[in-house]
Biotite code that builds the C-alpha atoms (Angstrom):
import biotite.structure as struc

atoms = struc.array([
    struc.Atom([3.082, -15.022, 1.993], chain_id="A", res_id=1, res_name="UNK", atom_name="CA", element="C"),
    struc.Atom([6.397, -13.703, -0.312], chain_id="A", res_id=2, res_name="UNK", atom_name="CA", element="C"),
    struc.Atom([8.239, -16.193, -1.973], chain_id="A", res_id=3, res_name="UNK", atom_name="CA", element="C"),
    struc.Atom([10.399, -13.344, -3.769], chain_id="A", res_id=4, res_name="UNK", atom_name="CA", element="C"),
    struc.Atom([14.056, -13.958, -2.952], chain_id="A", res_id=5, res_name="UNK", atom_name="CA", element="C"),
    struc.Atom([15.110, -11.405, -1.482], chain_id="A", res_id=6, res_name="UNK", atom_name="CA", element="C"),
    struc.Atom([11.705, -11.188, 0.163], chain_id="A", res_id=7, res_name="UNK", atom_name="CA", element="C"),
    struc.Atom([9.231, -8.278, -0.278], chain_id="A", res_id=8, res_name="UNK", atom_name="CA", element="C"),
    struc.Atom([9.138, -6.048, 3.025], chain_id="A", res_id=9, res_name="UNK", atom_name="CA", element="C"),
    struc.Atom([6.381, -7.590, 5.555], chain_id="A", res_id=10, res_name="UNK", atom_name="CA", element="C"),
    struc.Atom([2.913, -6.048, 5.786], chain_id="A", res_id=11, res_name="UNK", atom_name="CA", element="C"),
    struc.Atom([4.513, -4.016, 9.873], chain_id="A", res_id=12, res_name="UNK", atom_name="CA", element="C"),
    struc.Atom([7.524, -2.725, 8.296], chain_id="A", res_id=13, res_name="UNK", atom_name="CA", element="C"),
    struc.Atom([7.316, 1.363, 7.398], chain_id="A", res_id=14, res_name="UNK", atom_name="CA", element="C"),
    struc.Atom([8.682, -0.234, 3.561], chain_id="A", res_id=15, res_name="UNK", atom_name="CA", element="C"),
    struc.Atom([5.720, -2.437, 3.091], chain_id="A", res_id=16, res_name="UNK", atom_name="CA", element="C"),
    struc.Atom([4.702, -0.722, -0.254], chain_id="A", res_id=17, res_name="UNK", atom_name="CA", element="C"),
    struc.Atom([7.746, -2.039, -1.813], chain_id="A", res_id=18, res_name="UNK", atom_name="CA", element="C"),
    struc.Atom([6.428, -5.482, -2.066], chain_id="A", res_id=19, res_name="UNK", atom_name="CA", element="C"),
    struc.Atom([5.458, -7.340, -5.489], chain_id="A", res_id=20, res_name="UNK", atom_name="CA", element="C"),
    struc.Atom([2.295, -6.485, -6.926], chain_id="A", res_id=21, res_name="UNK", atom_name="CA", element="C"),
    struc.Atom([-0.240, -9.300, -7.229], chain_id="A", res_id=22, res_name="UNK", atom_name="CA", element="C"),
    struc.Atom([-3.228, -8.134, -8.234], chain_id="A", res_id=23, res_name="UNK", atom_name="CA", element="C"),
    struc.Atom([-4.870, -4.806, -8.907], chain_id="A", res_id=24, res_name="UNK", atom_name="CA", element="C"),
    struc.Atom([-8.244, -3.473, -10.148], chain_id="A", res_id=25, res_name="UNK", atom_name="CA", element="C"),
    struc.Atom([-7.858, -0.021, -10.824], chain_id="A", res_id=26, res_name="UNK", atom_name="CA", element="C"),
    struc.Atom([-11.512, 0.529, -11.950], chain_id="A", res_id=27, res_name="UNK", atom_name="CA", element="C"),
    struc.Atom([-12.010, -0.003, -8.550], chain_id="A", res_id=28, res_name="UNK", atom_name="CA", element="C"),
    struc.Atom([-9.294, 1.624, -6.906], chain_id="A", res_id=29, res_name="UNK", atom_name="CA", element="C"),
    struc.Atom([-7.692, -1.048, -4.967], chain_id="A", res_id=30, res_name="UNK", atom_name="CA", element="C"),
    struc.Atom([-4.571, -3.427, -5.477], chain_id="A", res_id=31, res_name="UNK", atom_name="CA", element="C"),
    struc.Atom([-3.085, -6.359, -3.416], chain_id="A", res_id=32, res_name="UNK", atom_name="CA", element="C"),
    struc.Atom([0.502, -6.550, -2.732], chain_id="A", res_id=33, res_name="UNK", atom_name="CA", element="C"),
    struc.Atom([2.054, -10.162, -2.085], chain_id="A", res_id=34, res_name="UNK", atom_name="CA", element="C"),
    struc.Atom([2.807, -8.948, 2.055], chain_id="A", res_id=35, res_name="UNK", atom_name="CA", element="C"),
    struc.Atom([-1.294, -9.402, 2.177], chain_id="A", res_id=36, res_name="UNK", atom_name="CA", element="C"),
    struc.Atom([-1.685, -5.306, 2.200], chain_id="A", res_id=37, res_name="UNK", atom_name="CA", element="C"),
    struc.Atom([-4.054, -4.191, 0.195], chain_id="A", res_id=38, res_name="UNK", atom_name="CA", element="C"),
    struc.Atom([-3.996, -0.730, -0.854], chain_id="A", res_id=39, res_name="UNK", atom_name="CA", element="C"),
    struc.Atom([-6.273, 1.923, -2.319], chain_id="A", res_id=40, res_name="UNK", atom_name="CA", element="C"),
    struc.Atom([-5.986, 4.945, -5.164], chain_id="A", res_id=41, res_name="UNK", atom_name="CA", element="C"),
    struc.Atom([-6.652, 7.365, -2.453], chain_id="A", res_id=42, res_name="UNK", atom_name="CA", element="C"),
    struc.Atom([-3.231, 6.494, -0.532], chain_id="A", res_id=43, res_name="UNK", atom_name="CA", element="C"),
    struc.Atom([-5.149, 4.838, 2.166], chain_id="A", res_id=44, res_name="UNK", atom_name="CA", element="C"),
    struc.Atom([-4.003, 0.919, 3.138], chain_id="A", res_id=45, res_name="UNK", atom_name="CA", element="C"),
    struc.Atom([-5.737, -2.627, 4.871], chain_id="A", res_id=46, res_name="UNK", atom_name="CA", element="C"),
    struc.Atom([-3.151, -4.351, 6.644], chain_id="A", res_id=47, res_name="UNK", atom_name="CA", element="C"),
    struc.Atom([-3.663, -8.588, 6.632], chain_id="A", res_id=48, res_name="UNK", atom_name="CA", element="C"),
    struc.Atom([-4.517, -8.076, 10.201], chain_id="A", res_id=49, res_name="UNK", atom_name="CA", element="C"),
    struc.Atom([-7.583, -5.847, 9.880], chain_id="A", res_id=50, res_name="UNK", atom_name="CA", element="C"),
    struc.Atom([-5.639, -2.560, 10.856], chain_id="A", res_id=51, res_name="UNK", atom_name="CA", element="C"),
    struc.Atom([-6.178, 0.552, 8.313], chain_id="A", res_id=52, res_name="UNK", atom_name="CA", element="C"),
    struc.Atom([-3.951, 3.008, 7.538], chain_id="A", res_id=53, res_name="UNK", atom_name="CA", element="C"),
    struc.Atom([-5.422, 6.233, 7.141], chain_id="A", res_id=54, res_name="UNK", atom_name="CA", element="C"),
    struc.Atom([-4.817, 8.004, 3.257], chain_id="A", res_id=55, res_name="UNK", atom_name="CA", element="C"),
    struc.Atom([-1.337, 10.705, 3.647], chain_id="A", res_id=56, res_name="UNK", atom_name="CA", element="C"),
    struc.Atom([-2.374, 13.984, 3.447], chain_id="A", res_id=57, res_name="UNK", atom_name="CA", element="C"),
    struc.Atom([-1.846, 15.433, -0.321], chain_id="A", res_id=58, res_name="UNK", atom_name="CA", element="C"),
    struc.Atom([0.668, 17.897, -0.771], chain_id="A", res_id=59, res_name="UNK", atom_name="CA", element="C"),
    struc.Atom([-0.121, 21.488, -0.965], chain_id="A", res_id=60, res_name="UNK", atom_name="CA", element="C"),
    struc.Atom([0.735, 22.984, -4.895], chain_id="A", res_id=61, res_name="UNK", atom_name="CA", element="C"),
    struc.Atom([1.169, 26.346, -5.111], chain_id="A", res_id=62, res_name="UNK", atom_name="CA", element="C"),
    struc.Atom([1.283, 27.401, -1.486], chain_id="A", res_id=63, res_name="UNK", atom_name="CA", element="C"),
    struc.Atom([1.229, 31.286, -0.935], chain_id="A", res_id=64, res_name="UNK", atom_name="CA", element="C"),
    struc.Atom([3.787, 32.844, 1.444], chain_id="A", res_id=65, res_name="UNK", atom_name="CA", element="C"),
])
């Protein structure tokens, strides 16, 4: 799908949000990244071949020891 030289990470590799942006709607929360993964506001990710990737956990502000 990339054309970029060098080329944007593929959708498998753990860098895969590195690749070009090519479309995003954030009214709706989403964006598509030239690898084919389309990812979401909420952290979450589609991967071209149907596989989700579940949102990271956000990090904890002002933990208490």
């Amino acid at each position: 799908m990339c054309q970029h030289q060098p080329p944007c990470p593929p959708a498998d590799a753990a860098g895969r949000e590195a690749a070009r942006l090519v479309a995003y709607h954030p009214e709706q929360g989403w964006g598509l990244l030239c690898n084919g993964v389309v990812f979401f506001d909420d952290t979450g990710e589609l991967l071209p071949d149907g596989r989700s990737v579940v949102p990271s956990a956000p990090a904890c502000a002002g933990q208490v020891s």
